[in-house]
C-alpha positions, 0 to 999 in steps of 0.5 A: 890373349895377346902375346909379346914374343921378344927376340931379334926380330921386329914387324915386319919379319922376313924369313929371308934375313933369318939366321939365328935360333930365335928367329925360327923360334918368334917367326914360327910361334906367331904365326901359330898363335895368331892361327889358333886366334890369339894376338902376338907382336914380334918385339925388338929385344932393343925396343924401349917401348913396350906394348901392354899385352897378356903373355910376354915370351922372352926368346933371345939372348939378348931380352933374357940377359936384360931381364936379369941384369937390367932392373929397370928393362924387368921392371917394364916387362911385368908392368907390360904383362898382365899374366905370365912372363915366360922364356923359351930355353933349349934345356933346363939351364940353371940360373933363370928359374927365379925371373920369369913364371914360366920356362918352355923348354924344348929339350924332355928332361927337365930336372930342375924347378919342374914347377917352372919349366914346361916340356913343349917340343919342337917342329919344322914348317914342312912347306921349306923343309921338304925332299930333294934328294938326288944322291947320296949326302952327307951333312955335317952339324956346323953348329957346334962342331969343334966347340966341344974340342978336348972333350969330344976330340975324338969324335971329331977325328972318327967323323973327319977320318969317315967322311974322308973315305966316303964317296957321298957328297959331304956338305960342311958350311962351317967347321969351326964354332961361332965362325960364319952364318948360314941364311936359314933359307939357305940351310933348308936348301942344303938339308932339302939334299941331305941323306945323312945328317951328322951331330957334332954336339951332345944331346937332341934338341937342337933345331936343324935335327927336326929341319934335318929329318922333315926333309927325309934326313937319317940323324948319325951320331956318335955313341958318346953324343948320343943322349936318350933322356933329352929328345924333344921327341924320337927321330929316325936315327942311328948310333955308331961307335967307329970309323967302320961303322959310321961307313957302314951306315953311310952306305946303306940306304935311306928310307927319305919318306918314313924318316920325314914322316916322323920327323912331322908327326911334331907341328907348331900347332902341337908346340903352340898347343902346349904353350896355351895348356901352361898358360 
């Protein structure tokens, strides 16, 4: 089969510019598809020409909002794909079930149109992500950190009291939503010293908990965060409900090599594996 992977990206990709979701998301799926034999073309999500192709996946924002909004950018895409056009989403978001055959989900729970979203997981290329620990490090989730501001306050403030009696190193690169990037490669040196990571936002599925965790990081999150039913699949982690506890945890020590190897019993071959079995 031929794929379209419709993202930011264009041939040739080069990790080293790579900072966004979907960059990993197109980057890495290529490869895995063309390793299994398959054809996949990274297209740009501004590029008007279209190349014909099986399977269309849609990965950024950008692609989808046009797919919805842009009848004449839609209307390319299915005379474009000659089987499925398909969409990659976090979790089951409302809205998109009607545009596209098929969702890939990352998230587990997948409540709504079953029929249309496929739970395919998530991984990390264990060759960037990898141990470097020296001492004890504590990273905090940037992603998402103070976006939830009002409803999650509180948790901020035990995280922000925590980290402010704690003798490990504390890795921060942002602490406010939407302000500032992190290289990719970047961040995979910051985690590749990480002992602890923190979330800062509900729910598993975010990418840099599986990056996090391939390089031996312990997942700390916070009892209101803490939501069972969306891991993409389980990672070494530990819940806390306190100041006090989040210390207790923060002191103990980390078994690197059976967080890591958890942490990759998921690969994109088993991700790419399940994109194919939907299609």
């Amino acid at each position: 089969m031929q794929f379209n992977i419709i993202s930011n990206l264009a041939e040739p990709a080069d990790p080293a510019t790579f900072y966004a979701y979907n960059h990993i998301i197109a980057y890495h799926l290529k490869k895995a598809l063309e390793q299994q034999g398959h054809g996949a073309l990274l297209v740009s999500d501004k590029e008007t020409v279209i190349p014909q192709c099986t399977n269309t996946i849609l990965i950024s924002n950008i692609a989808m909002n046009k797919a919805r909004n842009n009848p004449e950018y839609y209307s390319k895409l299915r005379h474009t794909t000659s089987n499925k056009l398909c969409m990659w989403l976090d979790s089951d978001l409302g809205g998109w079930a009607n545009i596209v055959d098929i969702i890939f989900c990352v998230n587990r729970r997948c409540k709504t149109h079953p029929e249309t979203f496929r739970h395919v997981g998530w991984a990390a290329d264990p060759n960037i992500f990898y141990p470097e620990q020296k001492e004890p490090v504590v990273y905090v989730d940037p992603y998402m950190h103070n976006f939830y501001n009002g409803r999650y306050s509180h948790v901020y403030d035990v995280i922000k009291e925590a980290l402010a009696s704690t003798q490990s190193t504390i890795i921060q690169p942002v602490t406010e939503y939407n302000h500032g990037r992190i290289t990719w490669l970047s961040n995979a040196e910051y985690f590749r010293k990480t002992s602890f990571y923190v979330l800062t936002q509900p729910g598993y599925w975010g990418w840099t908990n599986i990056e996090a965790a391939s390089c031996g990081a312990l997942l700390v999150v916070h009892e209101s965060l803490d939501k069972p039913d969306t891991w993409p699949s389980k990672l070494n982690n530990k819940v806390y409900s306190s100041k006090e506890e989040l210390l207790t945890f923060l002191k103990e020590p980390v078994n690197i090599q059976a967080n890591r190897e958890v942490a990759l019993q998921n690969s994109w071959s088993k991700v790419t594996d399940k994109v194919l079995e939907a299609l």
